[in-house]
Structure formats: structure tokens, C-alpha cells
N, C-alpha and C positions, 0 to 999 in steps of 0.2 A: 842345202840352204840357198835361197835365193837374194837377188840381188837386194831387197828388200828388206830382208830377215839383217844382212851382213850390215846394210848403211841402219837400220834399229838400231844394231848393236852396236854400232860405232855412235848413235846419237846418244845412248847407253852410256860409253865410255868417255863423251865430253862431257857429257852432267855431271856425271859422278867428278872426273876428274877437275872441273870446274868448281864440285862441291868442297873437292880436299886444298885447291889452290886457295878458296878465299876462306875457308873456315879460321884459321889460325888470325887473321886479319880483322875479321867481324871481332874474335873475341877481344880482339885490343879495341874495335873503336865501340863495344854496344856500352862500357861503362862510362865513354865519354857523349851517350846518345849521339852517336854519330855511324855514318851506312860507308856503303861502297862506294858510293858517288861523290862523297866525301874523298876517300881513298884517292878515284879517280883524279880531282880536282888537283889534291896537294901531290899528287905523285908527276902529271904534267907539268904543275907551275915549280914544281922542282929542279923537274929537268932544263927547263928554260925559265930561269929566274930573269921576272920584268917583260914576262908576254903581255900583250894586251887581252884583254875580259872579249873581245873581235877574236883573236887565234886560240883563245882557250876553245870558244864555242864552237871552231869550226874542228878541231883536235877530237873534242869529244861527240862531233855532230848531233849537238843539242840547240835548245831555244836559248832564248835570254832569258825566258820564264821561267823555265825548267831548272838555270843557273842558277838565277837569282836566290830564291833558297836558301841551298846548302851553300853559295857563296857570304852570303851574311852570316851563317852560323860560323863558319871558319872565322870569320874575319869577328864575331861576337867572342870566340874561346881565343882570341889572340893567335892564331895560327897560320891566315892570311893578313899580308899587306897590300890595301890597295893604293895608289898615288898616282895624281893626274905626269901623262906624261910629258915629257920637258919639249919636246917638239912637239905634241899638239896638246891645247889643254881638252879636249874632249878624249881624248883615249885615257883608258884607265887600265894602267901597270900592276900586274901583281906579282909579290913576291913572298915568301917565306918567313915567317920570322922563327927564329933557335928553335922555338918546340915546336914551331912547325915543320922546320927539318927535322929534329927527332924524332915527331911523332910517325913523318912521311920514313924515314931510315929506318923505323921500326917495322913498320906495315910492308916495303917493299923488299925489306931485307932477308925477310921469312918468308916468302916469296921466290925471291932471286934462290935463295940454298934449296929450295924443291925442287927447283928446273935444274940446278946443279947435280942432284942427289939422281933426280931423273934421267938425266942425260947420262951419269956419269954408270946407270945400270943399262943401255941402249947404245953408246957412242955412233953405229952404226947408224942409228935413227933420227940422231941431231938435224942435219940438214934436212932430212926429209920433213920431219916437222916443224923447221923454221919456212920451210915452203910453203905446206901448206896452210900455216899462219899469215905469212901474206898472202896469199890468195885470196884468204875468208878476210882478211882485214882490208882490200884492194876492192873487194866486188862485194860492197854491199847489199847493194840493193838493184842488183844484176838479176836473180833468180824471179822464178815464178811467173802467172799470166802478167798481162798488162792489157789497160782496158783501154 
């Protein structure tokens, strides 16, 4: 097998395994017409309840455009709270409101027991693959020509 063949097959086993990580996740948000980006959103402003819509965008390195969006839809199903912040009125704070903590503790919590379940059949492999998750999360856009 060549070097080739082994990193396929390892691009093989992040699909797949990316496919089992978010499958459980979609089926909770597609009856509420809502995606992963969604996900993304309420799972950051969860963890840092009252970031600014500035440190989401750079968290998730997207546009404002791209935000905009699926930030109105959250904040349309009552899920996000936006509110000018109390030191500058031009920043805008977001935070959670109840079902949108529940909704986000449901989506990441079936999540978190996979890596549990996963790890807990590899222990040996944990750190190795908490490495090489930061690495791919550290150098994004590190690879390839440049012109």
C-alpha cells in the first residue's frame, strides 16, 4: 500500500467518521429546519455566554454574511439573545436563552458520549488524537500551492 492509498484511507475514515459524529445531531435539528451551522453557532455562544457577533465570527472563521442568516433564524425560534453591549452600544452580545440551552445540551451532549464511547474503546489513542485535532484546527489554511 502506498503512501497514498494509507492517507485515502484515512480521508475514508474522517468522512465516515464525521458522518456518525453529526448524524444523531441533524436528526434533532432537521424537524426544527435547522443545519449544523446552527449547531455550530449555539454550541460557541454557549460556551461563552455574552460573546460579541466580532468573537463569534472570528471563532467560527466566517463572514458577517454567512452569520447573518442562520443568526436571525436562532434568534427568530427564540434560541438566541442578542443585546447591545453595556460598554459599547455598537457591539452586539449574544446569549442563550432556556431552549436554547436545551436545545444546544442536546445536540452536543450526543456528541460528547461518542468521543466518550470512542475513547473509552482506544484509551491508548486519546492523546494522539487530541493532537492531531489541534494541529488540523491550528493550520488551516497552511496546506497547499500558493500563487
Amino acid at each position: 500500500m502506498t503512501q497514498a492509498d494509507t492517507l485515502n484511507a484515512d480521508l475514508e475514515s474522517l468522512f465516515y467518521g464525521y458522518r456518525t459524529f453529526t448524524s444523531l445531531p441533524d436528526e434533532i435539528l432537521a424537524p426544527l429546519q435547522l443545519a449544523r451551522v446552527h449547531h455550530r453557532i449555539l454550541y460557541f455562544v454557549a460556551r461563552d455566554q455574552g460573546l460579541s457577533v466580532n468573537t463569534l465570527l472570528a471563532r467560527l472563521g466566517t463572514s458577517k454574511q454567512a452569520l447573518n442568516r442562520p443568526l436571525r433564524e436562532l434568534q427568530a425560534k427564540g434560541l438566541v439573545i442578542a443585546s447591545t453591549a453595556r460598554h459599547d452600544g455598537r457591539v452586539k452580545c449574544l446569549t442563550l436563552s432556556e431552549s436554547g440551552q436545551i436545545l444546544e445540551e442536546q445536540l452536543s451532549s450526543c456528541q460528547r458520549e461518542l468521543l466518550k464511547r470512542s475513547f473509552a474503546q482506544s484509551p491508548e489513542s486519546e492523546a494522539g488524537w487530541r493532537k492531531i485535532m489541534s494541529i488540523l484546527a491550528t493550520n488551516q489554511h497552511t496546506s497547499g500551492p500558493t500563487i
